[in-house]
C-alpha positions as CSV (number, residue, x, y, z in Angstrom):
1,X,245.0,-68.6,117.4
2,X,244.9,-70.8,120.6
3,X,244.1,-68.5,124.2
4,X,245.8,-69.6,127.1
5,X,243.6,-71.9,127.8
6,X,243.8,-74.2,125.0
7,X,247.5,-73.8,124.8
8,X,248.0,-75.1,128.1
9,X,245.4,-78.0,127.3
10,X,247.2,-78.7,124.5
11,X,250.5,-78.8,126.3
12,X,249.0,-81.6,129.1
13,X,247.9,-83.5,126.5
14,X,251.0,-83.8,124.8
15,X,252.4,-84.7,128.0
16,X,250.3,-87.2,128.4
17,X,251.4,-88.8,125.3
18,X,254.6,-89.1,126.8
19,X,253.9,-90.4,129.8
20,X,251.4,-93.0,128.0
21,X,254.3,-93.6,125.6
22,X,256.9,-93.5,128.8
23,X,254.9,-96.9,130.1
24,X,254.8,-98.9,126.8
25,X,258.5,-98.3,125.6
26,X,259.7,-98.8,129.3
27,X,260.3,-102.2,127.8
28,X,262.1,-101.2,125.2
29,X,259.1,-101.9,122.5
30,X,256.3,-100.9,122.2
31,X,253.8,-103.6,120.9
32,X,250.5,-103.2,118.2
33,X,248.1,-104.1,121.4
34,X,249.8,-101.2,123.4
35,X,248.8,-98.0,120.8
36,X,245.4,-100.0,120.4
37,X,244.4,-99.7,123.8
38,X,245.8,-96.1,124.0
39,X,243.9,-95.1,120.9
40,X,240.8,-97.1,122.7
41,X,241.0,-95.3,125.9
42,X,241.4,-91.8,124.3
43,X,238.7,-92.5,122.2
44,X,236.3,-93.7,125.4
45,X,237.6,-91.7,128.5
46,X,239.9,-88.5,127.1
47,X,237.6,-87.2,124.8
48,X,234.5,-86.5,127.1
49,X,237.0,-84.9,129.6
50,X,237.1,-81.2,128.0
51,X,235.7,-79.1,125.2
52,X,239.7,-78.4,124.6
53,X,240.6,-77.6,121.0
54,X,243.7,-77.4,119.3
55,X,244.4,-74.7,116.3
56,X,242.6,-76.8,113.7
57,X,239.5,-77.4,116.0
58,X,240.3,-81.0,116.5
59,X,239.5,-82.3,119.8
60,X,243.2,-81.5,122.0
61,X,242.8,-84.9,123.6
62,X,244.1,-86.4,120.1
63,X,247.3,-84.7,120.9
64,X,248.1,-87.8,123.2
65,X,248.0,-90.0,120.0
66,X,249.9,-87.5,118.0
67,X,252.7,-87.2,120.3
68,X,253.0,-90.7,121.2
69,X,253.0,-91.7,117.5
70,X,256.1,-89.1,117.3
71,X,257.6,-90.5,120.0
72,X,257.7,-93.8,118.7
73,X,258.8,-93.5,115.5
74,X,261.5,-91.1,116.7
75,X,262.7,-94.0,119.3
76,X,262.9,-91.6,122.3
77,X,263.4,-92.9,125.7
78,X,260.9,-94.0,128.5
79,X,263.0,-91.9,131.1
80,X,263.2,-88.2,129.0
81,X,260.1,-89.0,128.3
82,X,258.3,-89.6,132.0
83,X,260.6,-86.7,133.1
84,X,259.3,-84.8,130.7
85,X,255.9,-85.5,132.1
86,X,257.0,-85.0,135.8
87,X,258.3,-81.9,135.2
88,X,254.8,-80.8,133.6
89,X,253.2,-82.1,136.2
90,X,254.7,-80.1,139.2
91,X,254.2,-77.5,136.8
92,X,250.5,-77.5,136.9
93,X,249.1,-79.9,139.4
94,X,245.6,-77.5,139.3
95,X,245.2,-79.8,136.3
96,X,245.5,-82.5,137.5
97,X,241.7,-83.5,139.7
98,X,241.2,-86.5,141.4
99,X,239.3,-87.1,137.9
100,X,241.8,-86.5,135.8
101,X,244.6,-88.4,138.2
102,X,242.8,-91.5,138.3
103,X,241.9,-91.8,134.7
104,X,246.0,-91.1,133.8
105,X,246.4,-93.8,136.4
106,X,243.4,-96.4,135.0
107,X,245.0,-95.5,130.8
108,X,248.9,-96.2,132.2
109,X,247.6,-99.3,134.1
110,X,245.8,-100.4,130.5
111,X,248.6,-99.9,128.4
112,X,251.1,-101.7,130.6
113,X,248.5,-104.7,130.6
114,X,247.6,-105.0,127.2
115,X,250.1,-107.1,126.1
116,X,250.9,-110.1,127.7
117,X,250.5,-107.9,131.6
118,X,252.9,-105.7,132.8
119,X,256.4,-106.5,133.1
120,X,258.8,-105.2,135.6
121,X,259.9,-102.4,133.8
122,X,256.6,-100.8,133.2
123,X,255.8,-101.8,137.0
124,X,258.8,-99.7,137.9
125,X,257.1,-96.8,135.5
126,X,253.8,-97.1,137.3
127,X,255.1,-97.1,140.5
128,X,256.8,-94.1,140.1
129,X,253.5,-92.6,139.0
130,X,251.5,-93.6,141.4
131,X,253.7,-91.5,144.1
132,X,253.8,-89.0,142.1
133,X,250.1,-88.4,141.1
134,X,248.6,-89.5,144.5
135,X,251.7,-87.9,147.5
């Protein structure tokens, strides 16, 4: 049974995933080097960030992975899905520390890049973020 605490941790890392998938389908594909480097930047940065456990005791931060996979092999859309994130994020901004900001910021930045830079549509994606995380 998950307390309140690790639901809602679970809950903003699923929205994560979306927003992380949000940027790399803002293309319309979503390329091998894009769920590389978001598997590589959960794996390095998300990880260390809380002791947050889901209901099989598996680090919550692999939610991110989890839900982008779903996503993506249910073909949603970059804007549901960024909303979707928005929404969660005026939600529960006390989540969201300078920390915690910048590194969403520094992982939508690296997935946009990872394959061949970012293109306008992802630009437009982390534009968006940017105002949103940071006014």
């Amino acid at each position: 049974m998950l307390d309140a605490k690790d639901k809602i941790g679970k809950e903003f890392y699923q929205n994560l995933g979306k927003l992380f998938y949000a940027v790399a389908i803002a293309d319309h594909s979503v390329h091998i080097k894009e769920i590389d480097r978001l598997k590589a930047v959960v794996r390095e940065h998300w990880l260390q960030l809380d002791d947050i456990v889901d209901e099989y005791g598996t680090d919550a931060a692999f939610q991110i992975e989890t839900v982008f996979d779903w996503l993506l092999e249910n073909e949603k859309n970059s804007e549901e899905c960024y909303e979707a994130f928005e929404e969660f994020f005026n939600d529960y901004q006390k989540l969201f520390n300078e920390e915690v900001k910048n590194l969403t910021m520094t992982t939508a930045r690296s997935i946009a890049g990872a394959f061949a830079g970012s293109n306008k549509s992802e630009l437009i994606v982390l534009g968006k973020l940017q105002l949103l995380l940071f006014n």
